[in-house]
N, C-alpha and C positions, 0 to 999 in steps of 0.2 A: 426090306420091302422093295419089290420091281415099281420102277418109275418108266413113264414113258420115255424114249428116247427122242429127240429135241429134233433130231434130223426127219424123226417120222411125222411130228408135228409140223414141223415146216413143209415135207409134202403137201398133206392133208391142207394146209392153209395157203398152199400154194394153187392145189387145186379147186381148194372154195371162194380163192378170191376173184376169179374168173364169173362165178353164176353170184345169182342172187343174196344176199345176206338172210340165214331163216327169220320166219318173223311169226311163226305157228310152231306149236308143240312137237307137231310130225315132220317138219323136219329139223328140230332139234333132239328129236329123239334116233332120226337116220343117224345124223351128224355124230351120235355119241355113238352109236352100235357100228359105225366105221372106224371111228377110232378104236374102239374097243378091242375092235376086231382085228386091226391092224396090231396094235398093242399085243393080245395075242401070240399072234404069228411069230412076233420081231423080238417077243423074252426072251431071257436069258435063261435058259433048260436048268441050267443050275441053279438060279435062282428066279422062279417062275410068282407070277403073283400071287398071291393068298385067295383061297374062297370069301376070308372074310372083306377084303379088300375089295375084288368087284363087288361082292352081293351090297358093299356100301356105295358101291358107285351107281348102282343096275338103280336103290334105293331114293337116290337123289337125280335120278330123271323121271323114276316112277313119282317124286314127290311133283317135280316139276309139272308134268302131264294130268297130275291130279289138281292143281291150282288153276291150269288154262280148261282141265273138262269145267271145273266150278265155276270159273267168269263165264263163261260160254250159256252156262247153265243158269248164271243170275239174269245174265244178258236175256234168252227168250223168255223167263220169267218177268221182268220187269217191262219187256216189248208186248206180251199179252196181259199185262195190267195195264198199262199204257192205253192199247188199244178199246180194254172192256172200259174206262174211263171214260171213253172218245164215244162209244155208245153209250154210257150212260146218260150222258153230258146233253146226245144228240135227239134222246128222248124226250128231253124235259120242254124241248122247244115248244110252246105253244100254252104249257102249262104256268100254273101261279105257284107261288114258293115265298117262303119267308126268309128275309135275309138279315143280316145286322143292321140295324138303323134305326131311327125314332119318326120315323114320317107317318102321318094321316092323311089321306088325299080323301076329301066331301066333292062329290060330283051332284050336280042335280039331283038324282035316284040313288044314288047309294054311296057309300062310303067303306073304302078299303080296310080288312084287316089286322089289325096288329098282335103281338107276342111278345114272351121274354122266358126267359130263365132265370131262375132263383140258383143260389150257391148250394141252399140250406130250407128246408120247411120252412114257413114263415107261418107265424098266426094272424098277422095283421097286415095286408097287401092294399094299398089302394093305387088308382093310376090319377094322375092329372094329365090333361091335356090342355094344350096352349096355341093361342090362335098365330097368324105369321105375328104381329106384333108384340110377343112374349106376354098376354092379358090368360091367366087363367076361364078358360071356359066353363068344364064339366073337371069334376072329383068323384070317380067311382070308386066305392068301396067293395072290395072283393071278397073281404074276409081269408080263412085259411086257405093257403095253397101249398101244393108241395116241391117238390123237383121235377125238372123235366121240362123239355120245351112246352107253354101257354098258347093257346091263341085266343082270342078274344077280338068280337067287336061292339062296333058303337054304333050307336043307334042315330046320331048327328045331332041328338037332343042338349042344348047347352043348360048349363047349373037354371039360367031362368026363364027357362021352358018355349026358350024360341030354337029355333032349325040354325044349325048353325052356317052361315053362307060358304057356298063353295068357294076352295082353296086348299091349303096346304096347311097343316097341324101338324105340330108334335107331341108327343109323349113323353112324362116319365114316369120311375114306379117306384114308389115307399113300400119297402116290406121290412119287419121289424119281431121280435119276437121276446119279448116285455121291451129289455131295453136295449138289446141286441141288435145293429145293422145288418138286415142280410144284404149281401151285394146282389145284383140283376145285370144281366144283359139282354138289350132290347133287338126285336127284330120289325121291320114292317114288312109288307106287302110288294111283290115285285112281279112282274111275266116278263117269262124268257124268251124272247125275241127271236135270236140267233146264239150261235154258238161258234166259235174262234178258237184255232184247235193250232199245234205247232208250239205250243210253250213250254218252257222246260219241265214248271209245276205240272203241266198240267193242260186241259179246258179250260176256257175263259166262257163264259156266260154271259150273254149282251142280256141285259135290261132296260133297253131302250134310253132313249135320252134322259130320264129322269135321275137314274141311279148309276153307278157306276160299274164298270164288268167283275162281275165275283167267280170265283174257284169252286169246283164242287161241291169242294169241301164246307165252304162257307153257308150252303142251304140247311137251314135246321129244321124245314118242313114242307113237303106237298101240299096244296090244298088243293 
């Protein structure tokens, strides 16, 4: 089997250490189709390369060239999800959403909100809410629910029938199915402010000073 000859190499690398080192597929793939070509030229007539030999080498630049089209290729796909995030993210500004959390905000006139998720159906769901000093307030019984994000609100009526004072509550949620635990994840009430964009994840989403900045991803509902 023809090999290159070593004097032809050390041209060729005599001549490319003068420019640039390639750092893209095109000129790696010059790079090989001069040698190639040189290679070529400088056989030995009696003993010339094989078809099978280049068509194996021609293979392993054409593999090459197929890996840098692919990165390239994930590269503008991931720079236009990227981007359509960055508009998603920028719409939300001004609007309410539901985030992970346990908070209840009572204002004079109305009171914020809240939600959850079940793991599993439940037959038996009820929520407590608890005032800042951990004292059970209200116990509403919801009866059956199923999957899927919940919303729900409250009416600011406490268990003994007074307006509950403005402040800050929480929630949790018992849901149970004879004697089955279903798990819950809770969300409350948030608006989105502003929006802080440059992160690796992703958008960051200001919820104003009350809540902390959340990810897209972490919205489980528009309202």
């Amino acid at each position: 089997m023809a090999t290159i000859d070593p004097a032809i190499v050390n041209q060729i690398n005599q001549t490319s250490s003068t420019q640039r080192v390639a750092s893209n597929s095109q000129e790696m793939r010059d790079n090989f189709m001069t040698l190639l070509v040189t290679q070529l030229r400088n056989q030995d007539p009696l003993n010339p390369m094989e078809n099978n030999e280049m068509t194996s080498q021609l293979a392993q630049i054409n593999t090459v060239s197929g890996i840098e089209s692919l990165n390239e290729t994930m590269l503008t796909i991931n720079n236009q999800m990227e981007a359509a995030k960055n508009m998603q993210a920028s719409a939300l500004i001004g609007r309410a959403v539901l985030v992970p959390g346990e908070r209840i905000l009572v204002g004079n006139d109305d009171v914020t909100p809240f939600g959850f998720e079940l793991s599993a159906p439940a037959k038996n769901v009820t929520i407590n809410i608890f005032n800042d000093s951990g004292m059970l307030v209200r116990r509403m019984e919801l009866g059956a629910v199923g999957t899927g994000t919940q919303s729900f609100s409250w009416d600011g009526a406490m268990d003994d029938g007074e307006q509950a004072p403005a402040g800050a509550y929480r929630f949790s949620v018992e849901a149970t199915n004879g004697d089955q635990v279903i798990t819950s994840e809770r969300f409350n009430y948030a608006q989105v402010i502003a929006v802080s964009l440059g992160h690796k994840d992703g958008p960051r989403l200001d919820l104003g000073g009350i809540f902390e900045p959340v990810r897209l991803e972490d919205i489980r509902q528009i309202i």
